[in-house]
N, C-alpha and C positions, 0 to 999 in steps of 0.2 A: 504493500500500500504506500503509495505516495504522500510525505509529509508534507506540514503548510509549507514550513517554509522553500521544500521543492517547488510548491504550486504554484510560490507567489513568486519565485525565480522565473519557472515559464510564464505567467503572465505579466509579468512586467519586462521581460526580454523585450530590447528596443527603445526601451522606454528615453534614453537620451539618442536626439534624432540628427543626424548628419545636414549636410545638404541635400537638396532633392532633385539637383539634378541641372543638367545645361538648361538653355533658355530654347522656347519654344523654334522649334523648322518652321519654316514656310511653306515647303511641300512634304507630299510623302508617296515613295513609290505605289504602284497599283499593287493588288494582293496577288501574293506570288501562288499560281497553279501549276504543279509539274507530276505528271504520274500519277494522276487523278488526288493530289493533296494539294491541300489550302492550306494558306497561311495569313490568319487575323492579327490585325492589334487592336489590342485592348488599350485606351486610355484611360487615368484617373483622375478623383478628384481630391486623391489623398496624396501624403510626401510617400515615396518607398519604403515598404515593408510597415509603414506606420501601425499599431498593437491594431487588429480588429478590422477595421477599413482595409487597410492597406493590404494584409496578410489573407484578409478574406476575399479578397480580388483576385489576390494571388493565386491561393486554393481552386477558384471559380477557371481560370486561364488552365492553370494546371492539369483538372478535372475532364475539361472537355478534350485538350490533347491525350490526355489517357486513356481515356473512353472509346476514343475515337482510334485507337493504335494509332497517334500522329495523322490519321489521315484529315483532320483539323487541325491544325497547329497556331495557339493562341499566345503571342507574346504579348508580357503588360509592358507597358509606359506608366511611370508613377507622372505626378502631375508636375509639370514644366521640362518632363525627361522629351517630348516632342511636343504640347500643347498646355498652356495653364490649365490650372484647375479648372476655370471658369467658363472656359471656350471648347470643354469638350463634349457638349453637345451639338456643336457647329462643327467639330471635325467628325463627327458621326454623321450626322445630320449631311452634308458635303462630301462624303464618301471616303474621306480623306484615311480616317481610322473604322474598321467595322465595328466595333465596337465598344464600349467603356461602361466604366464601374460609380457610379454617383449619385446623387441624392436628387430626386425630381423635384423639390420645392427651390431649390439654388436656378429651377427657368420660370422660374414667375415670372418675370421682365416678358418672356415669350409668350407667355399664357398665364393667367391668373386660378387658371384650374390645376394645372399642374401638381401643385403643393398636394391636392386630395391623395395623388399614389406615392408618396412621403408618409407627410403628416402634415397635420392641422390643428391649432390653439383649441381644445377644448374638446378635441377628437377621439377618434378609437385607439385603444390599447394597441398592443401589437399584434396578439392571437385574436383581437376584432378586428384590425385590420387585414390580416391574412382570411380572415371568412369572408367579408367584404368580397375583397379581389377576385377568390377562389372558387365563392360560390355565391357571393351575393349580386355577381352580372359585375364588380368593377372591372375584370381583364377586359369586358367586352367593348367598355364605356373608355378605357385607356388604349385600346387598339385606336377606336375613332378619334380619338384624340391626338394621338402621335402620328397614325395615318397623314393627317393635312400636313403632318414635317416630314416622311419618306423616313418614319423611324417603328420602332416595335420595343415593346419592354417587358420584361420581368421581374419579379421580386427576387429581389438578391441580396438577401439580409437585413441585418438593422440591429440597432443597440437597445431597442424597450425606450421605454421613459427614462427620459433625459435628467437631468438637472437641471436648475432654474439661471444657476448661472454665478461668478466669482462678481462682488465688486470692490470695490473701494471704502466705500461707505455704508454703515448699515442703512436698510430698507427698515425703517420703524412704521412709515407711512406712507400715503398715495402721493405727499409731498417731495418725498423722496427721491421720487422717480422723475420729477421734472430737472430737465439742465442734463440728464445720465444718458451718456454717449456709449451706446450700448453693441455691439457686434452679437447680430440677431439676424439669420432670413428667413425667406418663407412669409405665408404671413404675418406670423408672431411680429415682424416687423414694422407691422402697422398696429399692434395694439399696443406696442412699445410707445412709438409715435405719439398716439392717443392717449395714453399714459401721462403724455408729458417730455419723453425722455426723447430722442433723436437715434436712429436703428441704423447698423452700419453693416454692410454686408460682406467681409471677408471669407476669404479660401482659408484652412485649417493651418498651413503654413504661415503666417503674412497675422494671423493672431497675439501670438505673443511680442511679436515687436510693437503692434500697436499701443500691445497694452503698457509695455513697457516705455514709449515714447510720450503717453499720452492723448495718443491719434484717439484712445477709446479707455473711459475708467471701468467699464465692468464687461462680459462678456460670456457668453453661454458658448459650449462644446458639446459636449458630449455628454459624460458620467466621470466618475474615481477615474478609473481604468488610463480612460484617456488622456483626462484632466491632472493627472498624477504624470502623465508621460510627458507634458506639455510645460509642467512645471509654475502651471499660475498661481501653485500657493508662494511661489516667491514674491510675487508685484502684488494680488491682491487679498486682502484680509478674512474677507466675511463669504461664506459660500452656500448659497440657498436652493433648497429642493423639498419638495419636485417639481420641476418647471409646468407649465399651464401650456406651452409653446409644442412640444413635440411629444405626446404620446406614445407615439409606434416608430417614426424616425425609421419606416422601410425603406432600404437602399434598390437599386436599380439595376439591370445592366440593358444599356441603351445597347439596341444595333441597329445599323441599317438596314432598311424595309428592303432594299432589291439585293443586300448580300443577303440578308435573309432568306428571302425569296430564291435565291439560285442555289441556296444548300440540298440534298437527298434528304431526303423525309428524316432518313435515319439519323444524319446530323442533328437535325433542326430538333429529336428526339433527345441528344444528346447534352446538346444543351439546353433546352429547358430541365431537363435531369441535375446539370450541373447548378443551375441557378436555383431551381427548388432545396437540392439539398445543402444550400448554404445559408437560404433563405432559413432552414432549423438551424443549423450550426451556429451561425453566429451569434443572435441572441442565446444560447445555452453559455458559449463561451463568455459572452457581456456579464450577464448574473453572476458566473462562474469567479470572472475577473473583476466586477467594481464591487464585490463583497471585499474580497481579500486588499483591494487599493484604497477603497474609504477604512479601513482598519489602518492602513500605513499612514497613509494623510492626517488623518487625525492621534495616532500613537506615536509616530516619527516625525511629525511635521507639526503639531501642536495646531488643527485645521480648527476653524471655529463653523462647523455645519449646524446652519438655521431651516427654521420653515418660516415663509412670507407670514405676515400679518393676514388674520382674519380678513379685514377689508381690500387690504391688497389682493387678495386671493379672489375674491368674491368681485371687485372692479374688474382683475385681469379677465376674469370666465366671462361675463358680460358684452365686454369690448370684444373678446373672443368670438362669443354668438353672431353680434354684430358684423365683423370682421368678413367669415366665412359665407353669412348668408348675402353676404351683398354680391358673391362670385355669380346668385343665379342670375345676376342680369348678362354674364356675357352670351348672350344668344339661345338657341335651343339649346344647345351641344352642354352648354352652362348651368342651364334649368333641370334638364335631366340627370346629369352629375349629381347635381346637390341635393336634388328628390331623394333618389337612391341610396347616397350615401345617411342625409340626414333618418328617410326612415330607418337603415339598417343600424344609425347609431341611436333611435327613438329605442329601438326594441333592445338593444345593448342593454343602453340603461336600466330600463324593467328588468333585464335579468340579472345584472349586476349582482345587487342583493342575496342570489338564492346562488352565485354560482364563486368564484375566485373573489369576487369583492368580498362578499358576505362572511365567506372562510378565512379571510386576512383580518379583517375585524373581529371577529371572535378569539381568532389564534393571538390577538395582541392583548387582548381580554387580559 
């Protein structure tokens, strides 16, 4: 049997991060076919091998060249190794890269529905989010969706419920939060906004300098895990959870509609294979790992972890509501989204109570 402190060796492996890499190409060769084998690149939106993101990208690239006896062959690009974090939905999207590993609420700018196959302020869990997708009509509503960009997607992990975020200053009140220059996307970043505060949208990389220059006093990531790898207990003081912003935080892997489309059934079989079975992994491994890092942070690092103010919590959910339902005005495509999703998260609720909610409440009894 594996001791802690083995465990917490493997999960914190990586955790002090190098550079990420040369600065973005301007082209990139076509996808190489020889002897009836393909060969994809994957881009991200993480630095290389980063704990969970990164590593679980990797896994996914890995996976389908396995699978496939190389007759897929999937290299990753960590983010600015061929295209920023932020632009790689445009080298997929372009044909440039077939593929990438990323968060869909980081293309709001492109569509204001997007964030739904993420996460959303006040949303589903993450095992309500995967019923959604899986079986509550979301894949069929995020094909249409990505369709109008010559793109296709699948679930491909995710971290659970987030953290609410590191700042400077304690949050005692709603007053708090105005003047707070906050590194926030998706749309949390507008209930930020509405808060008061001013929402800054950085890549995972480009974070801790901000916070350290001042570009941004507080800033939300991830969980422990991450947040321990990133090291913002050094710049900021006071670390509050569990965020109102990201519920489910399901990751993605974009690829293009027509490389898609020209793969053997059996490929196309292969990877959705590959992105399901990461889609459980990772979250198992998240649990696994910000149990054992919020134990460091706070025992090794002397972390001060709070929960928001009652009324804090209760404005955030609100502006949340607000926030999400105003996405039905983009069009039909907008309307039907948010039907779907809202009833599937009407009946969540109701069962809440009687199923993981109701048993987490007792057990804390």
């Amino acid at each position: 049997m594996k001791t802690a402190s083995a465990n917490r060796r493997r999960f914190l492996k990586g955790a002090t991060l190098g550079a990420v890499g040369a600065a973005a190409a301007s082209s990139f060769p076509a996808p190489a076919i020889a002897q009836g084998k393909i060969r994809w690149k994957m881009v991200t939106s993480w630095p290389k091998n980063f704990p969970g993101l990164g590593t679980g990208a990797q896994r996914i690239a890995d996976a389908i060249t396995e699978m496939s006896d190389g007759r897929l062959t999937v290299k990753l690009y960590a983010a600015r190794e061929l295209v920023p974090a932020f632009e790689v939905f445009d080298a997929v999207r372009e044909g440039n890269a077939e593929m990438s590993h990323d968060a869909a609420y980081y293309w709001v700018a492109k569509s204001k529905l997007t964030p739904f196959f993420c996460t959303v302020p006040g949303g589903l869990t993450m095992q309500e989010h995967n019923a959604w997708i899986y079986y509550g009509g979301g894949q069929e509503l995020w094909d249409e969706l990505y369709a109008g960009f010559g793109l296709r997607a699948f679930l491909a992990g995710g971290s659970g419920v987030q953290m609410g975020g590191w700042f400077q200053k304690e949050i005692n009140s709603l007053d708090d939060f105005k003047g707070v220059k906050m590194r926030i996307p998706g749309l949390g970043a507008e209930v930020v906004n509405r808060l008061g505060g001013t929402a800054v949208n950085l890549p995972g990389g480009e974070i801790m300098p901000a916070l350290q220059s001042g570009v941004i006093d507080a800033t939300e990531w991830v969980g422990p895990w991450n947040d321990l790898a990133f090291g913002f207990y050094k710049i900021a003081k006071f670390y509050y959870g569990p965020g109102f912003h990201e519920p489910s935080s399901a990751l993605e892997c974009l690829i293009n509609l027509a490389a898609w489309e020209a793969l053997p059934k059996d490929l196309q079989a292969i990877v959705r294979h590959a992105c399901t079975a990461e889609n459980a992994r990772m979250p198992a491994e998240f649990t696994a790992a910000n149990g054992e890092s919020q134990t460091v942070l706070v025992n090794e690092h002397g972390v001060d972890i709070r929960h928001f103010p009652d009324d804090v919590i209760k404005e955030m959910y609100r502006l949340a509501a607000e926030v999400v339902a105003e996405t039905s005005a983009e069009g039909d495509l907008g309307k039907r989204i948010y039907q779907s999703w809202s009833n599937f998260r009407r009946e969540a609720v109701a069962r809440g109570p009687y199923a993981e909610q109701g048993y987490m409440n007792n057990r804390a009894l």
